[in-house]
N, C-alpha and C positions, 0 to 999 in steps of 0.2 A: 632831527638832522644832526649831524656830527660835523664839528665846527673844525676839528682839526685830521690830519692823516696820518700819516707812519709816524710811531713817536722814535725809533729808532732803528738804524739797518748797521749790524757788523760784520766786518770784514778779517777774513783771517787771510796775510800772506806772508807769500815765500819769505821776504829779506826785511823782517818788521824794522830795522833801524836806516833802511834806506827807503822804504815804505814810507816811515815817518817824516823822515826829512824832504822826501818829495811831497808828502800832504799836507807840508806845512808851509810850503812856498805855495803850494797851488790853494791851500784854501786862508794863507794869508794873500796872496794874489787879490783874493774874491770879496777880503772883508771878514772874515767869519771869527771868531774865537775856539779856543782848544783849552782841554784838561784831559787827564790821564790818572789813568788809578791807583799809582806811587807805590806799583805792584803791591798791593795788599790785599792778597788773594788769587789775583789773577794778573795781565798785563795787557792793556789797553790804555789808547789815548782816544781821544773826541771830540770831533768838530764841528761846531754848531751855529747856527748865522745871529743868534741872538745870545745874548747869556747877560744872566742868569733868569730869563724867562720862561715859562714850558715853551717849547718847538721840539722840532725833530735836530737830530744829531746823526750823528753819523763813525762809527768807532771801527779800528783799524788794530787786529791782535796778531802774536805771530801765528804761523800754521806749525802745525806739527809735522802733517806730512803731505805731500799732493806738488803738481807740478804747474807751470805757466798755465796759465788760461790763454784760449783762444777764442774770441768771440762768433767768430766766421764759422766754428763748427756747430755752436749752438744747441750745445753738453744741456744736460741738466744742471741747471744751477741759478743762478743769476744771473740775467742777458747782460743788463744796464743800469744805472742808476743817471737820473737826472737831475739837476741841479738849478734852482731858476737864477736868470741874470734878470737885473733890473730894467735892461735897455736893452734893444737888437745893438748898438753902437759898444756895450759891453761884450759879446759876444765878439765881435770883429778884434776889438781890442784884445781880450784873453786870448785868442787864437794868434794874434800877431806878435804879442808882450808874452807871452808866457809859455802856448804848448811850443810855438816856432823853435824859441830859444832853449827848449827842455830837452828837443829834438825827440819828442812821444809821436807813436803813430796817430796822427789825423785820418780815423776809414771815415770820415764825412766831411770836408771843409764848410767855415759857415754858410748856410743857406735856408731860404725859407720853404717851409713846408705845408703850401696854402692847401691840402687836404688831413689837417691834424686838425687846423680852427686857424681862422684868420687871424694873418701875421704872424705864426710861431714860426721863429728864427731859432736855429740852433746850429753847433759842432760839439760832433763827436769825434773822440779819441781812450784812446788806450793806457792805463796804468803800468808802473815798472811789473808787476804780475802778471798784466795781461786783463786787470776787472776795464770792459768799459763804461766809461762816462759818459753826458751829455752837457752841456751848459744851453738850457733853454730859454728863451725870453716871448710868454704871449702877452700882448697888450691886453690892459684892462677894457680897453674901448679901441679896436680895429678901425681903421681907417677906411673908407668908401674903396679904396683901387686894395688894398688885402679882401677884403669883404668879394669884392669881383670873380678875384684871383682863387680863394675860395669854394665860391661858387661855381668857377668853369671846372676848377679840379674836380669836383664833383660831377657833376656830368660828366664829364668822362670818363668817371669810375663810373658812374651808371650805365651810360652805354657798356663797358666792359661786362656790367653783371645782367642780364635780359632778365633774368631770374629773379632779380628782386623787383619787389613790387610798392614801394616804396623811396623817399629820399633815401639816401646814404645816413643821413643822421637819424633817421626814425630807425633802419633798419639794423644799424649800431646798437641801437639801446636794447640791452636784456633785464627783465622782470629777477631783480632776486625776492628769496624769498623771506616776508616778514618775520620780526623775531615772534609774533601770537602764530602763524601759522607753524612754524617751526615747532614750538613750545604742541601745539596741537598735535601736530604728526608724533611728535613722540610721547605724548602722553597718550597714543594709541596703540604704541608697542611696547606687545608684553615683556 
């Protein structure tokens, strides 16, 4: 089983030195630390919730060419990246202390989203590019009235779906395929 996920995601945009300085207010905002690769080679900077530990990061280069992002049209590319907050109360806070005053588009004010898993709080908004973000918060241990709240959202998606034949969580889950069966199907092709 694999203990950790994305080791890292980069971002190439339009105005890298206003880019930068808005990612440094927003992901000093959050806690997190940064470093940058003192253009040697290339020109990136990185921001990371732990350092110098492995985790994931997060790095921000200029683009060469390409225009505003629009999340609404839902191009190929990358829809969103999300972020975890520690606390639903961290969530209200960044949204109040920070996108308000940034004056960034909020396409989501904070709220809960009892058909994701119980108690996931989140807001979304929008980078000076246009990349959206998420700042999410699920509890480790959901509370009896999330847990509820949950659960009726689900039935209701089930009534919407006649067709499934199952929970909403059983019929979520897809089967990938093992790395030995993998290994097997092509060690079948010539």
């Amino acid at each position: 089983m694999r203990l950790r996920g994305i080791h890292h995601v980069e971002f190439s945009v339009l105005d890298y030195e206003r880019s930068v300085a808005f990612y440094d207010r927003m992901f000093g905002w959050l806690g997190y630390h940064s470093f940058w690769t003192l253009d040697i080679g290339y020109r990136s900077t990185y921001y990371m919730a732990r350092f110098p530990f492995a985790h994931s990061y997060i790095g921000i280069q200029p683009a060469r060419e390409g225009g505003h992002l629009d999340p609404a049209e839902q191009a190929t590319g990358i829809h969103h990246v999300a972020l975890w907050a520690r606390r639903r109360r961290e969530v209200d806070a960044f949204h109040r202390e920070f996108l308000r005053p940034e004056g960034l588009v909020v396409t989501d004010p904070p709220a809960e989203y009892p058909i994701y898993t119980p108690g996931y709080y989140a807001v979304f908004f929008t980078d000076p590019t246009g990349i959206r973000w998420e700042l999410a918060h699920t509890p480790f241990l959901p509370g009896p009235g999330a847990i509820r709240r949950s659960l009726r959202a689900a039935r209701a998606l089930r009534r919407q779906h006649p067709e499934w034949r199952h929970h909403p969580l059983r019929e979520m889950q897809r089967r990938l395929p093992s790395r030995s069966a993998i290994a097997r199907r092509t060690s079948r092709t010539p």
